[in-house]
Structures are given as C-alpha cells and as structure tokens.
N, C-alpha and C positions, 0 to 999 in steps of 0.2 A: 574460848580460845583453846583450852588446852581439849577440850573435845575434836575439835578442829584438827590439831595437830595428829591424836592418835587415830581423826579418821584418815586422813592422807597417807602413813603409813604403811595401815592397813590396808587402805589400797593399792600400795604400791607393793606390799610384799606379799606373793603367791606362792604356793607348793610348786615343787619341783617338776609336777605334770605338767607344769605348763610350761617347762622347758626341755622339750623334748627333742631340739634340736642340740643339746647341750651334753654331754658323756655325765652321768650320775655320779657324783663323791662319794659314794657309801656300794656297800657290798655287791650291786645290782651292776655297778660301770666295772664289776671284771670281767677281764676277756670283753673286752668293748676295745676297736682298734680306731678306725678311720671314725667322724663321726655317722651314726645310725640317722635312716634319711625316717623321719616319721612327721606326722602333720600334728598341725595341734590349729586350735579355732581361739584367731584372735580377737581379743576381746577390748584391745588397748592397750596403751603401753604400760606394764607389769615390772616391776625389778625383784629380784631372789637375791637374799644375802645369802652365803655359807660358810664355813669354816673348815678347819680339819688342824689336828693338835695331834701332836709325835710323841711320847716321851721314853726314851730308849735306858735298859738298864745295862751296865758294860762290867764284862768277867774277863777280859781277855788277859793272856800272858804273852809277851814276848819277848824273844830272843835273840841277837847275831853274833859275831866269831869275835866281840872285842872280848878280849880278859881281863878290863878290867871298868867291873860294871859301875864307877865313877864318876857321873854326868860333870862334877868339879875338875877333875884329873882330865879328864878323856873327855873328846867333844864327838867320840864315835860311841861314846857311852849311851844307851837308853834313857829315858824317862822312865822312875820308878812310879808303876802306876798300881793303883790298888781298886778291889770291885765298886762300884757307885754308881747311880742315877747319874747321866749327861744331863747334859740341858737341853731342853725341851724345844721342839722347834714346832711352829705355827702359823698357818696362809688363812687368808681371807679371798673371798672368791666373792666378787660382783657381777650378776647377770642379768642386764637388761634384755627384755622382749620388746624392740623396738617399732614392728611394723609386722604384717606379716611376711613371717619368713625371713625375718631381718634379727640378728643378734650382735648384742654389744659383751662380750665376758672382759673382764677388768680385775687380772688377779693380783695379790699382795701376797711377798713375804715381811710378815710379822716380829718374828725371831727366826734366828736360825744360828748354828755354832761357826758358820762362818762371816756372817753378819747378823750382831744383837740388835742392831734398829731393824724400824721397815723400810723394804726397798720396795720397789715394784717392780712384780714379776717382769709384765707387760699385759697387752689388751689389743683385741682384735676384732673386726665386727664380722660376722658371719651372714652368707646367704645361705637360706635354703629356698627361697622362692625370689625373685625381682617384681615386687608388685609394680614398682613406677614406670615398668614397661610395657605397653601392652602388645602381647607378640607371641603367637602361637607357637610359633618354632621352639622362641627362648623357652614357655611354659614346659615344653616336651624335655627339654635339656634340661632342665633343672631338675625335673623329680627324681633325676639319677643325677646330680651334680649339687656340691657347696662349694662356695665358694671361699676365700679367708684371706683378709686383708687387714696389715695390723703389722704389732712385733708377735709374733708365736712360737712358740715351740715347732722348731726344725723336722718335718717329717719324713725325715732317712731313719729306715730302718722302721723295725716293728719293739724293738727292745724296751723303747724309749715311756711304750704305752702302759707296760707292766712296772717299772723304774718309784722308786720313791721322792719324792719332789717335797723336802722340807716337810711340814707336818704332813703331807696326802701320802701317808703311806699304805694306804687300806687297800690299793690293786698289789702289793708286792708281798709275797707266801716269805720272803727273804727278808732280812733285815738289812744289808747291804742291793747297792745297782752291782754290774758289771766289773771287772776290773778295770777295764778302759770303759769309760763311761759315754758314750754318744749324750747329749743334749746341750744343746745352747736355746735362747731366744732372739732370731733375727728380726729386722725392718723386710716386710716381702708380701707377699699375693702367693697365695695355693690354692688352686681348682683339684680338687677329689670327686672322682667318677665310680659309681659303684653300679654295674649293670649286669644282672640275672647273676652275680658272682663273680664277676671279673673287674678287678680292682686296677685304677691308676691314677695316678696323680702327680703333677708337673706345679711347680714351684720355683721361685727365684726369688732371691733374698738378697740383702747388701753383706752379706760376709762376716757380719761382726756385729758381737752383742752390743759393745759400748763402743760406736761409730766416729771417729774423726775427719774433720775436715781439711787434716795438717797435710800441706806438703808435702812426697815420700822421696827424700834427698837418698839418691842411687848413689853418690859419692862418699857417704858414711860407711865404716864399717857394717853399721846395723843392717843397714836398707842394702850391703852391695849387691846382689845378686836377686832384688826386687824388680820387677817390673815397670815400676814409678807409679802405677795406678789404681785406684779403691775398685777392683773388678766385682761386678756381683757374683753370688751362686748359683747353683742352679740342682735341682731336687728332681728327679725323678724314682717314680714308685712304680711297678706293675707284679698282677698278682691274681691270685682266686680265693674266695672265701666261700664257702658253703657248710647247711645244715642239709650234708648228704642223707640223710636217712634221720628218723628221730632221733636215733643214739648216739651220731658219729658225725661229726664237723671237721674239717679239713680247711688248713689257710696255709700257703705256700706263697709269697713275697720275695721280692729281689729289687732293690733302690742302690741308686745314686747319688752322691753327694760330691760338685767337682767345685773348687773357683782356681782362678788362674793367678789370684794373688791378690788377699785380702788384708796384710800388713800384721792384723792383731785376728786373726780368726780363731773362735772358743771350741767349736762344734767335740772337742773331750775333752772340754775343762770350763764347758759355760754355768754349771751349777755355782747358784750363789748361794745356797744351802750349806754342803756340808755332809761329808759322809756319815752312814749311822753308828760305823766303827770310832771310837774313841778311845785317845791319851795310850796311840801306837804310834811306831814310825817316826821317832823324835830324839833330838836330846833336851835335857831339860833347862840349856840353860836359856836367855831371853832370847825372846825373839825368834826361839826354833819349833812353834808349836805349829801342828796342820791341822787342818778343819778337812782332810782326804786322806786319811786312814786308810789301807789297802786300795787305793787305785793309782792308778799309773797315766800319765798325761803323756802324751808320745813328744809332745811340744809342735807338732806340724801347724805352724801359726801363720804362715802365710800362702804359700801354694800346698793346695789337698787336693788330693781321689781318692773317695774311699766308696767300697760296695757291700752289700751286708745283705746276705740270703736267709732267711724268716721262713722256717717248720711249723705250727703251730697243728698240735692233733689232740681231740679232746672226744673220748668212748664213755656215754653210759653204758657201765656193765648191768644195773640194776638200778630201781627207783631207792635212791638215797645213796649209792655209790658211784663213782664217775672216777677215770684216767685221762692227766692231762698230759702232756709234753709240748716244749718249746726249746726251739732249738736256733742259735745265730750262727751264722758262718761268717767272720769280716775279714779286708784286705783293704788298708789303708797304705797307701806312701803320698808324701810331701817332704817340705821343709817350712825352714824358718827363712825370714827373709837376708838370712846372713849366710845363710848355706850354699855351696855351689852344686850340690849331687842329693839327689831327694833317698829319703831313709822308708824303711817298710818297718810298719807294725801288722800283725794278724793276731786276730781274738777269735776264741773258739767257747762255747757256754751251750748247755744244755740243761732241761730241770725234766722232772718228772715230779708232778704231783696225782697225789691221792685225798678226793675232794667226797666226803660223807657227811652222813646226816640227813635229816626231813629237805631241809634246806640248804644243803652240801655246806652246813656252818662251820663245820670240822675240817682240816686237810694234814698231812702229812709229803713234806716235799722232800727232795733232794736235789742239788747243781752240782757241777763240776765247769769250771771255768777256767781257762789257761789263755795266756797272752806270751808272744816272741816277738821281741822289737829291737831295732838298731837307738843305738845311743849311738849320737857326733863326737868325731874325735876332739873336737872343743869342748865339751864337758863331759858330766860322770853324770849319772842317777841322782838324783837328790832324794832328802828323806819324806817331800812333798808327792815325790813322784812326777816330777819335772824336768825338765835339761836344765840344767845353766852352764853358764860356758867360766868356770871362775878357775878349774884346772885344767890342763895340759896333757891330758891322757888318752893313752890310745883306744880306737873304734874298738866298742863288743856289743855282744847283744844279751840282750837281759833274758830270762824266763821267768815266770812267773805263775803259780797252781794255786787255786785254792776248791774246796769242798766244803761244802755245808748244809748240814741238814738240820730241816725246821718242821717245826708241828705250830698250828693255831687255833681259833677259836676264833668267828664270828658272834659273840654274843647278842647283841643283835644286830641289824643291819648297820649301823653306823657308828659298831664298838667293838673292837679288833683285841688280841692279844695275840702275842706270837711270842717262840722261844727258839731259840737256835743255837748249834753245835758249829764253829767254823775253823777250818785250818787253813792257814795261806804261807806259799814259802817262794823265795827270790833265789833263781842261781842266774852267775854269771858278770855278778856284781863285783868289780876289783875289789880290792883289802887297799886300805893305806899306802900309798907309794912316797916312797927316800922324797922329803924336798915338799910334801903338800903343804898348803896351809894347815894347821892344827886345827882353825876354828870353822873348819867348812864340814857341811855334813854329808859330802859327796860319799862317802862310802860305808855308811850307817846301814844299809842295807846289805852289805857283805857277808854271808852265811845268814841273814835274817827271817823269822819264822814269827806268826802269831797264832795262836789258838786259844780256845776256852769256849763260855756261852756266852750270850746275851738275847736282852729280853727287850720287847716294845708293849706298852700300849697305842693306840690307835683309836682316836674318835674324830668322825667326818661326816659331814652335812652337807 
C-alpha cells in the first residue's frame, strides 16, 4: 500500500519542463510578461506543486510635523518602531497539466502580514491549444493565442508582472511594489495574442475581488451617486515585444482598465498580502496598525478609467553584463460610489537596473516613483493610505516621492537576497484642524517621511 501511495505521487509530480505554458517562480520567469507560447509533449495528466517564502528584514525610521512623539498623549503620534525581522510571508502554487494544451494553476496564500491564515489567491485554467476541437482555423489561432478563464490577476498594465505577490518575491530587484499599487484578482475570460511581436489582449472581468450579490440601494448615502448595477470591466492591452538584435529587446505597451460601476472595485488595493515595508505609517495605539506601509490607495471603488503606458528596454553591453530600464506612465480618475464628481490620481515610476555575472546572478538597481492625487472633500488621507470620510475637511491633493536603491544576489536560481536603501516623503497633507476628532489618524501623514534599509531573503520553486 504504502508503495502504492508513493507511486501515484510520483507520477503525478513532474519538473517544471513540463509546464511550459506556465511563467517559472525562480530566477528564469524575470522579464517574463504575458504568458510565453511554447509546446511541451503530453504525456497525461501531470500536477507540479511549488512554493515561494519572503522573509523581509525592516531598518526603517520615520517621521512627521507632530511634536510631540507620544502615541499615549497624541493619536497623530507614530509608532515607535525599532530594526527586526517582519513576518515571513508564503504562497503555494498548484499546477495541473490537464490535457494538451490545457492548464489548471491554483494558487495559495499561506501567510501573509496582512492575513496570517491561508486564503486563496485564486485559480484559472488556461489554453494554449483546444484539443476537443477539431478545426484547422482554431489550430492556426492558437499558436499565437491563450486563452484564461478563472479569477486571475487583472492584466492592465505591465507593472504588475515585476510586483512582489506575498512570498513570490524573486521577479522584484525592489523590496517594495509601486506606490499606488495596480493588482487585484477578478472572476473574468482573457484572450492574450502575441504575433511576430505585437502584443494584445482583451479581457472582461466582474469588477471586484470579493463579489456580491447584494442589492445596490441608490437612495443610501453610500450608493447615492451609483448606478444601481454590478457593471463588469473590461481590459484591454496592445503593444510590441521584441529581441531586436542579440543584445537589445525593446517592449512598449499601453492598457486599459474601465468599469462603469462596480460598487467595492480593488484593482489599487486588491493585495491580500501586505506591503514589504513594515511598523511605518501608524500610531500605536489599538487598532491603528497597516499591513501597506508606503502605498497609497486613491479609494476609486466604484466607477474607474485608468490607462498605463509600459517602456521596457533591456541592452547587453557584454557577456555577463546587461542594462535594464522600466518605465510606467499612469492616469487614473473615478470615484467611490458616494461621490458626485470623479477625482484624478497619476503615478509616474522608473528603474534602471544593472544585471552582471556568468548568469547576470548579481544586479544593482535604482527607482524613483512619485504619485499626485485628489483626496474628497469628505475625507483626509488616512495613515493606511486610504480615504475615509470621518472628517469635514476641505479638497487637496497629496504628493508623494520616493527613491530607492537596491543591490542583490541570485544565489542560485530559486534563492534571492536583496538589500535596499529607501526614502519616501508626503506633501500636501493638512496638520490637525480646531474641532477634529483626537482619535482619527487622518493627519498622521502631515510633514511625514521614512527612510533607512531593509533587507529580504527569497526562495521560490
């Protein structure tokens, strides 16, 4: 019996060659965007477990205009935080090879600092080939066509592919995403076209990570200025990717991301992870801790457009050295569904890395990232990096800069270290006004500043 057991197993768990319609976890799926169209010779139905483990070390200091740094006295007071190992965060990744040309991926988070149980990411099956049809046409269309049907990861933008996703941190040179973060996981169908280098892809999703069936009562304050109905999204990508010459690759993208009103839409606030910044942006007393550390949520939770133009350029200068850059350009306005006049956010982020070694295992990076956003005259900033509407204060717009530079180490393919130097600073944020509540932390952010290092390990299968 127990023979039995370990042979079934083993036949069900193969090397990752045999999932070649699937983006690699370890050091080989960088710079991997849309998924790569490659064949593999089925053999039966096959499943790959894998993993991937985070574990982040935090130096950071931080500071804003209270005087008096008090977290008991003052609720604009910080959290006194001191250097330490965060807590660790960890995904499970399941990848059936269902049929030819047919995939089932089924990921998990395990831990994470913004939820310690497991959630599930989601799970989506993929085509790369439609064997149950037989149809010359379809055959033709596919070799340049997957297909994706499932909840998945929202494909606006290109940002999203380089991003740290709970323990998968090993595509990110960074220790932090973006400041406004693009990713959620919708319910939706994505067709991705990749032919001689020109890239497109069309998608429609239901709007929202965590979907309701509820009634949308337009005579509520909440809902007044909703539409009354679950509208779906709709995703479009186009673009070129090419390996212009040996040395020099060029990918230039421009996506869409619109829905007309989705009531609770996440698409900058769908990570159920957890930023890799830790024990910033806070007071300390209960109840006031954030698991988003430097990022900023615009709150557009129910009608969105946002657009987001993707540079990607990447030169061997020599065998063992290579220059990479990535650049986003975005333009986001909506609202929340209680807004009568839609608010604009823009995010601007570039990097430049320096990738050496036999095996370019070494890199040296640098970003500069800045976000300009309207905040509702119904609320202030929060220390989450969110709207709420709990004070009475008037329209402004926030800014927000940060820089950071990092160095790594591939030690081998599916074992990371990284260190990083970061400064991030907020203007534009009120001070305290005559008459607030005391215990809101709407203005925690007023003159506020972090800096310092931090450090990750990274191992991913």
């Amino acid at each position: 019996m127990r023979k039995t057991i370990l042979s079934m197993v083993a036949a069900l768990c193969v090397s990752s060659m045999m999932f070649g319609q699937l983006r690699a976890t370890d050091q080989s799926g960088i710079n991997v965007f849309e998924t790569p169209k490659t064949d593999t010779q089925f053999t039966g139905p096959k499943v790959e477990f894998g993993g991937s483990i985070a574990m982040p070390y935090i130096a950071l200091t931080n500071s804003n205009a209270v005087t008096v740094q008090d977290p008991a006295k003052n609720s604009q007071a910080l959290f006194l935080n001191s250097p330490n190992f965060a807590l660790s965060m960890a995904n499970l990744n399941i990848n059936s090879y269902l049929a030819d040309g047919v995939t089932l991926q089924v990921s998990l988070y395990l831990a994470s600092k913004h939820h310690n149980e497991t959630w599930v990411k989601g799970g989506y099956v993929q085509f790369d080939k439609i064997p149950f049809i037989k149809m010359d046409l379809l055959d033709n269309i596919m070799k340049y066509t997957s297909i994706k049907v499932g909840q998945m990861d929202v494909n606006y933008g290109d940002a999203h592919f380089r991003r740290s996703d709970g323990g998968c941190a090993i595509y990110n040179p960074f220790m932090e995403n973006y400041i406004m973060d693009e990713f959620a996981t919708e319910i939706g169908a994505e067709a991705d076209v990749n032919y001689n280098g020109i890239i497109g892809t069309l998608a429609v999703t239901n709007g929202n990570l965590n979907p309701s069936l509820a009634f949308i009562d337009t005579t509520k304050a909440s809902n007044k200025y909703a539409n009354g109905l679950h509208n779906p999204s709709f995703i479009i990508k186009l673009g070129y990717d090419k390996q212009i010459t040996d040395k020099f690759r060029a990918r230039l993208t421009g996506s869409v991301y619109t829905t007309a009103g989705a009531g609770s839409n996440t698409l900058f606030g769908g990570d159920r992870t957890g930023s890799n910044y830790s024990a910033i942006m806070y007071n300390a007393a209960p109840g006031t801790t954030t698991a988003f550390g430097g990022r900023f949520n615009p709150g557009l939770s129910d009608r969105v457009t946002t657009m987001m133009g993707n540079l990607f350029l990447k030169y061997n200068l020599t065998d063992g050295l290579a220059v990479e850059s990535f650049t986003t350009l975005e333009a986001a306005h909506g609202a929340k569904a209680s807004e009568a006049t839609d608010r604009t956010a823009n995010q601007f982020a570039t990097d430049l890395i320096f990738r050496f070694g036999k095996a370019e295992n070494f890199f040296l990076g640098a970003r500069y990232n800045t976000v300009s956003a309207d905040v509702p005259a119904a609320g202030a900033i929060a220390a989450v990096g969110t709207v709420l509407g709990q004070d009475a204060v008037p329209a402004y717009s926030i800014g927000i800069s940060r820089l950071a530079i990092s160095g790594g180490w591939y030690v081998t393919k599916n074992i990371m270290a990284k260190v990083e130097y970061s400064n991030q600073q907020y203007t534009g944020v009120p001070s305290m006004t005559t008459g607030a509540t005391p215990t809101t932390l709407n203005y925690i952010l007023n003159g506020y500043e972090f800096h310092g290092l931090s450090a990750e390990a990274v191992i991913s299968f």
